[in-house]
Backbone as CSV, one residue per row, in Angstrom:
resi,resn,N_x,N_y,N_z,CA_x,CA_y,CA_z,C_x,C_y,C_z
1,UNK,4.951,25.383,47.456,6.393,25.360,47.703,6.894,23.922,47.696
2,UNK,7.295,23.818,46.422,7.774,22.241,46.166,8.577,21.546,47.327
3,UNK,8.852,20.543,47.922,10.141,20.199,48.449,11.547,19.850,47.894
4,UNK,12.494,20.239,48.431,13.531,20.146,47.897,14.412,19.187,48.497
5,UNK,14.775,18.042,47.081,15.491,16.854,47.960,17.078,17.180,48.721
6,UNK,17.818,17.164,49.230,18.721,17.049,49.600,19.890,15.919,49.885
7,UNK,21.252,16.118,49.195,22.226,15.223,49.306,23.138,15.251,50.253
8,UNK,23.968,14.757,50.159,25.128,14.342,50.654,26.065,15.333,49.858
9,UNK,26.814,16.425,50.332,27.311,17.090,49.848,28.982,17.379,50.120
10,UNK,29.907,17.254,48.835,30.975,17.063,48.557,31.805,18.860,48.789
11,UNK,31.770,19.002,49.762,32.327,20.417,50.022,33.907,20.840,49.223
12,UNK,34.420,19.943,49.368,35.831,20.139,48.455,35.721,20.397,47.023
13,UNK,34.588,19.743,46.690,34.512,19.787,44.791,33.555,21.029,44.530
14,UNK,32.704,21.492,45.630,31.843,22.671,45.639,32.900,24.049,45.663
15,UNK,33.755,23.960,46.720,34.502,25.107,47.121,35.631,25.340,45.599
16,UNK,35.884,24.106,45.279,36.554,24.112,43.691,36.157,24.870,42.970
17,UNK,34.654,24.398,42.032,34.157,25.219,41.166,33.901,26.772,41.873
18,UNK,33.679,27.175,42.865,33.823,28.203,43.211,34.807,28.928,43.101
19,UNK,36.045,28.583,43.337,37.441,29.212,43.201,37.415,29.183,42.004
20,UNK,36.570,28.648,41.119,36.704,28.600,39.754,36.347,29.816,38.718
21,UNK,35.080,30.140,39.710,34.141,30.762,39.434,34.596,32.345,39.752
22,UNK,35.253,32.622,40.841,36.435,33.878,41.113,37.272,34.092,40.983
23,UNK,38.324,33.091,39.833,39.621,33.529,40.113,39.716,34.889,39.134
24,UNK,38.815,35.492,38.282,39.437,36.725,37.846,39.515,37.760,38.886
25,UNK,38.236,37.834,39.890,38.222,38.687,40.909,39.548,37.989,41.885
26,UNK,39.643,36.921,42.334,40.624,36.599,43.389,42.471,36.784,42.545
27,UNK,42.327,36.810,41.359,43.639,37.015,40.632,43.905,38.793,40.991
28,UNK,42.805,39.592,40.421,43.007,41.112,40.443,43.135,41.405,41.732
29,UNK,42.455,40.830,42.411,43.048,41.284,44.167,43.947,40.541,44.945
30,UNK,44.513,39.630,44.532,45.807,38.737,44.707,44.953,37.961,46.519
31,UNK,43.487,37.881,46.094,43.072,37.278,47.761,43.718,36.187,47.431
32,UNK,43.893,35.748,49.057,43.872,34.500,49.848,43.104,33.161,50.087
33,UNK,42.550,32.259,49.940,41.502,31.760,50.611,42.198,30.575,51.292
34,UNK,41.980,30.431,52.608,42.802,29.687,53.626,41.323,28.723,53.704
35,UNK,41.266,27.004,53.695,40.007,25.960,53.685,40.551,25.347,54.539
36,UNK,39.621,24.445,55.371,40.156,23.824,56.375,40.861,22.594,55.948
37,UNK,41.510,22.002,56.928,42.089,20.873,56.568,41.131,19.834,56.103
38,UNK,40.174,19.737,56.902,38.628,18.374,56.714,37.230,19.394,57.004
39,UNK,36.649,18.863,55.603,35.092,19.344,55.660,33.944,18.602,56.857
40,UNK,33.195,19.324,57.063,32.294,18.374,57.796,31.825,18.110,56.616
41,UNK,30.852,17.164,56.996,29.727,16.459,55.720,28.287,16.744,55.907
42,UNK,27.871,17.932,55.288,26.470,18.017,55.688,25.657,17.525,54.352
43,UNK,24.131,18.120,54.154,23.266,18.071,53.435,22.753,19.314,52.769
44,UNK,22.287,18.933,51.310,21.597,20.307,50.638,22.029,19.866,49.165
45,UNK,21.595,20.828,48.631,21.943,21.059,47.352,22.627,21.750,46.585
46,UNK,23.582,20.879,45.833,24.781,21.372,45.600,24.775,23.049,44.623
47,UNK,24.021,23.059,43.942,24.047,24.123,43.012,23.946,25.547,43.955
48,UNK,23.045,25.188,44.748,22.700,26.920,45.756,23.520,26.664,46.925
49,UNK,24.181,25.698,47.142,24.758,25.960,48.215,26.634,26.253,47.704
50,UNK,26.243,25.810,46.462,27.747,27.057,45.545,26.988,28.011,45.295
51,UNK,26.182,28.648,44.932,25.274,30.341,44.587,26.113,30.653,46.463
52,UNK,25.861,29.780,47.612,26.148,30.803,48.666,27.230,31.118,48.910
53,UNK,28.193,30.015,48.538,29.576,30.395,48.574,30.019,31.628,47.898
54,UNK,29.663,31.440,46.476,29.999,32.631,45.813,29.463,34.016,45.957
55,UNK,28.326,34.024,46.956,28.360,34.891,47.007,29.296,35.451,48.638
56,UNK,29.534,34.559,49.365,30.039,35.209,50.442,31.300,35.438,50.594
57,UNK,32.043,34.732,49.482,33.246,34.610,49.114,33.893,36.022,48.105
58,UNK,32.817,36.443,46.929,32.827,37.336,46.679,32.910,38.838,47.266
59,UNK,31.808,38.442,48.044,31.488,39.550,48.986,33.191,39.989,50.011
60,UNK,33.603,39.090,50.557,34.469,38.701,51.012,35.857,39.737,50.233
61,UNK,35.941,39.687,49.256,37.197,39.777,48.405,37.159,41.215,48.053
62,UNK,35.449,41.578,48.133,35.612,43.177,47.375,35.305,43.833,49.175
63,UNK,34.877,43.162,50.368,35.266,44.082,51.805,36.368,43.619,52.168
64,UNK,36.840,43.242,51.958,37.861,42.619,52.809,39.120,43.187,52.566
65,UNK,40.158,42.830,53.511,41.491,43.785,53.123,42.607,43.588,51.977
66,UNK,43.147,44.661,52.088,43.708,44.942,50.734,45.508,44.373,51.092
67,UNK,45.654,43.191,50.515,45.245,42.042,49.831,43.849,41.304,50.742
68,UNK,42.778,40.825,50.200,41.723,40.397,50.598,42.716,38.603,51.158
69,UNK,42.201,38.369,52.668,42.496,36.752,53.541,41.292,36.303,53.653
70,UNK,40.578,35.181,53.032,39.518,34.423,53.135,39.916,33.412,53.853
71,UNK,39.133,33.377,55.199,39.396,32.209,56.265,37.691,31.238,55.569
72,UNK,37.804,30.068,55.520,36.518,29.210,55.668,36.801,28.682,56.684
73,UNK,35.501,27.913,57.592,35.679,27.041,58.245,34.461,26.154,58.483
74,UNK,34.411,25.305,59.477,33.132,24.513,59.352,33.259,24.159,60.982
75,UNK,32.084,23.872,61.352,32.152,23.125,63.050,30.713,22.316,63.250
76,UNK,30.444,21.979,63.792,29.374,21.084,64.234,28.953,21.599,65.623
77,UNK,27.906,22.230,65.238,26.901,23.116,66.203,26.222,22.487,67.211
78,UNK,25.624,21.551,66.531,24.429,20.177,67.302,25.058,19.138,66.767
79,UNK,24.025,17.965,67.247,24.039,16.926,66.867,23.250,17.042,65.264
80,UNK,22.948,17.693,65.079,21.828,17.608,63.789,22.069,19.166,62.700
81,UNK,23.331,19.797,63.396,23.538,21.262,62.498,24.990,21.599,61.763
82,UNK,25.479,21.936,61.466,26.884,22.250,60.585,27.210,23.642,60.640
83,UNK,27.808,24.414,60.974,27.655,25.687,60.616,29.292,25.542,59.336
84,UNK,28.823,26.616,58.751,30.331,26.850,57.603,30.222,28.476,57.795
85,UNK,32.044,28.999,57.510,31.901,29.970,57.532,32.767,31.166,57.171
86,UNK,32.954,32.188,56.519,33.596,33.162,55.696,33.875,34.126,56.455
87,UNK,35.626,34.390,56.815,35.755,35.441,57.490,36.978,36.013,56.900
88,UNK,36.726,37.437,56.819,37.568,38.664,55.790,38.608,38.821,56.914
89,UNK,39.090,39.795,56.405,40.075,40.642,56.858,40.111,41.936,56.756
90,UNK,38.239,42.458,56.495,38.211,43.822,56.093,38.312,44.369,57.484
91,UNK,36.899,45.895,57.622,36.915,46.680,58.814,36.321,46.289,59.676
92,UNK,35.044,45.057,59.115,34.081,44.810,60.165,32.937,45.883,59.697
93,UNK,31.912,45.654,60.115,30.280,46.001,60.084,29.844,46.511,61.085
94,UNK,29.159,47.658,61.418,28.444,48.228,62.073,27.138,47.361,62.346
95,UNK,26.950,47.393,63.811,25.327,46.555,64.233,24.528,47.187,63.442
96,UNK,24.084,47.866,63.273,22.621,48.384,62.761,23.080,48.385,60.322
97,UNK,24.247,48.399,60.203,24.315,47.503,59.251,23.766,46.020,58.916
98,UNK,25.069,45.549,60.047,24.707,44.008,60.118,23.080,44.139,60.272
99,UNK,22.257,44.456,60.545,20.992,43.992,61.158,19.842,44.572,59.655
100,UNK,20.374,44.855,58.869,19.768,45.370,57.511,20.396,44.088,56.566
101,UNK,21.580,43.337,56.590,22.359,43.075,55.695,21.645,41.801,55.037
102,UNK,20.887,41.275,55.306,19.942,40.040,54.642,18.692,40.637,54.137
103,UNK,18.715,42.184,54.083,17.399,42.226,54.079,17.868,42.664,52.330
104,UNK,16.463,42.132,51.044,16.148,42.817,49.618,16.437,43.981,49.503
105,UNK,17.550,44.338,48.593,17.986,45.088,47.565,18.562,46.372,48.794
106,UNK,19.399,46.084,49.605,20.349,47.115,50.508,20.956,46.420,49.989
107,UNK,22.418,47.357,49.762,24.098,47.202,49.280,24.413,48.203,50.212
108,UNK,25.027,48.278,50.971,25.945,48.780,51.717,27.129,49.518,51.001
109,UNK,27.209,51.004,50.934,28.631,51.440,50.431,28.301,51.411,48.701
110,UNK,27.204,52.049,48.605,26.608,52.051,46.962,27.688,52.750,46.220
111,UNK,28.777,53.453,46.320,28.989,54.140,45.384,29.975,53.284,45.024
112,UNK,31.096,52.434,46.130,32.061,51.700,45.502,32.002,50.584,44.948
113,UNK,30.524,49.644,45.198,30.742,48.823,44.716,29.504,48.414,43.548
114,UNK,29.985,47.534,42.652,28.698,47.461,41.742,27.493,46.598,41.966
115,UNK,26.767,46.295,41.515,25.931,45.174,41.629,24.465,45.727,42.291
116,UNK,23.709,44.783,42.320,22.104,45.125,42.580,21.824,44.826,43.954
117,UNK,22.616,44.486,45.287,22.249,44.725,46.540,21.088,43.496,46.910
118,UNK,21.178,42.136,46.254,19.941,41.406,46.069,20.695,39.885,46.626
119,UNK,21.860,39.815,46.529,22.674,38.727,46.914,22.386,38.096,48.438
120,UNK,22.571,38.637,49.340,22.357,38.004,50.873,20.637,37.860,51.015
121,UNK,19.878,38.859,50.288,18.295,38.028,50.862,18.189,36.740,49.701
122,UNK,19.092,36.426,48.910,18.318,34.931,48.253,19.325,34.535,48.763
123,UNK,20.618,34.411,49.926,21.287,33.919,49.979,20.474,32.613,51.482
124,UNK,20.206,34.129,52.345,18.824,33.809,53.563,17.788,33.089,52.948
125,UNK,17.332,33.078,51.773,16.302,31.784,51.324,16.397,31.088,50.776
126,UNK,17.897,30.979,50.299,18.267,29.485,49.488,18.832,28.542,51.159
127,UNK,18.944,28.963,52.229,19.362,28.678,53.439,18.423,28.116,53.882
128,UNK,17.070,28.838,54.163,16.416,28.415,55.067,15.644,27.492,54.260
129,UNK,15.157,27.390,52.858,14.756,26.189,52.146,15.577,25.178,52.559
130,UNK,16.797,25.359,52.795,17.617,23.864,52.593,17.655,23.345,54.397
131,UNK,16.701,23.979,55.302,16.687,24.002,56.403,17.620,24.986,57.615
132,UNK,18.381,25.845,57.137,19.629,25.907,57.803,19.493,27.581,57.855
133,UNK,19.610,28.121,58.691,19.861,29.710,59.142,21.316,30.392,58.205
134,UNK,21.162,31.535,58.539,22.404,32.708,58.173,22.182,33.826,58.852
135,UNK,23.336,33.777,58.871,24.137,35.193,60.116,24.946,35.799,59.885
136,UNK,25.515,36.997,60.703,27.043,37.486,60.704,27.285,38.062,61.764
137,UNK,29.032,37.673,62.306,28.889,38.242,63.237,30.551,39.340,63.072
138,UNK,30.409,40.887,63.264,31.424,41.297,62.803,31.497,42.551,64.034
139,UNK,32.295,43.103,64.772,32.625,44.324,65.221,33.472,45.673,64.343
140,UNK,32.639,46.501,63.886,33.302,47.858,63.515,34.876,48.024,63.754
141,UNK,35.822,48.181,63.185,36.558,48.586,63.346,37.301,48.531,64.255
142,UNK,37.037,46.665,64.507,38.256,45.543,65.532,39.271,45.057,64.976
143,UNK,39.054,45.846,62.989,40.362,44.852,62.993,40.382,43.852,62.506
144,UNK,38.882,42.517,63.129,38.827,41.249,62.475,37.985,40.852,61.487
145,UNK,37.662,41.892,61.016,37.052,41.719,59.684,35.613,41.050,60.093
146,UNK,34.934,40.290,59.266,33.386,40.019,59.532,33.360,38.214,58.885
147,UNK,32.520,37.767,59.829,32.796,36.491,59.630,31.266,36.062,58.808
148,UNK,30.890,35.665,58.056,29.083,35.105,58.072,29.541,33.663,57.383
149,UNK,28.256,33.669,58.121,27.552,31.848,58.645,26.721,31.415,57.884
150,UNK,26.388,30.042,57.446,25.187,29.646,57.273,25.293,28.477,58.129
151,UNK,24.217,27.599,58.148,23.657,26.015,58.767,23.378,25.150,57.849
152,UNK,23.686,24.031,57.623,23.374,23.045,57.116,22.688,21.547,57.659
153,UNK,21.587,20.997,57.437,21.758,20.001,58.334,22.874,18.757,58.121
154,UNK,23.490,17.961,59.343,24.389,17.114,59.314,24.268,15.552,58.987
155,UNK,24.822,14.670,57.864,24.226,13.880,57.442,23.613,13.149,58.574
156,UNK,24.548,12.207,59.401,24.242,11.372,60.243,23.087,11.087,60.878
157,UNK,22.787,12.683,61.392,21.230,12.624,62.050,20.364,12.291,60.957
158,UNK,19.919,12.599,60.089,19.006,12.498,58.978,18.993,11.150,58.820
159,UNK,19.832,10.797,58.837,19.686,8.685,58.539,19.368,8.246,59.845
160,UNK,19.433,8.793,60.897,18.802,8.276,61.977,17.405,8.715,62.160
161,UNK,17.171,9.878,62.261,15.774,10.373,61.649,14.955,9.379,60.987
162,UNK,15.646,8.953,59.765,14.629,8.196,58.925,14.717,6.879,59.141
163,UNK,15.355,6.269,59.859,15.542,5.022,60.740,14.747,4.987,61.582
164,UNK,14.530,5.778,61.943,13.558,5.241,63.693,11.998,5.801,63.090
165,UNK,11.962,6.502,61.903,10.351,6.965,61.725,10.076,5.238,61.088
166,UNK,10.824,4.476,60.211,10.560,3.220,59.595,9.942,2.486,60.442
């Protein structure tokens, strides 16, 4: 399992090509996507950590309500973590859903939607390669739709990290 280097990552120009990458789906469903005012600045790699966007963003647009509201956001967990994060405006997720939903080749709701059900477990290992967890946290039919998470680590610590091992 090779290591994988990690950058300094430009969240504004990532979340771009992404919107780039959906606007036929975000045009046909007239979604929303509301970004924060300021990114945090974490670490990883840029290519899979757009594969995660798109996919949660996607995901996002075909549960979510009709017109689909994509909230992102970002916060600083630790001193050393980032969380970012995608929240709909659909019905929300059942626990014992949620608790299947990272796992290989489950799709939830097979008949309406298309695709191979394979998206959130490489989404969970393009994550945890890049160091950083994924989650979701959603209540059934509250209303607030379902929010999921990933972790990133945060630059700052990492240069201190490698400062004090010198």
């Amino acid at each position: 399992n090779e290591q994988v280097t990690l950058y300094p990552l430009s969240m504004p120009s990532i979340i771009h090509e992404v919107e780039q990458r959906l606007a036929y789906e975000m045009n046909v469903t007239q979604a929303t996507i509301i970004k924060p005012e300021k990114w945090l600045r974490a670490l990883g790699y840029a290519p899979w950590v757009e594969a995660v966007w798109v996919n949660y963003i996607s995901n996002a647009i075909k549960y979510g309500g009709k017109p689909p509201v994509i909230t992102l956001g970002c916060e600083q967990i630790s001193p050393v973590m980032m969380r970012f994060t995608v929240t709909d405006n659909g019905d929300g997720i059942s626990a014992s859903d949620q608790a299947r939903l990272f796992t290989e080749f489950i799709r939830l709701d097979r008949d309406k939607i298309a695709g191979h059900g394979i998206g959130l477990s490489i989404v969970k290992r393009i994550i945890e390669r890049l160091g950083g967890e994924v989650g979701v946290t959603s209540v059934e039919g509250d209303g607030k739709g379902s929010t999921f998470y990933f972790t990133l680590p945060a630059i700052d610590m990492t240069k201190k990290l490698i400062q004090s091992e010198v």
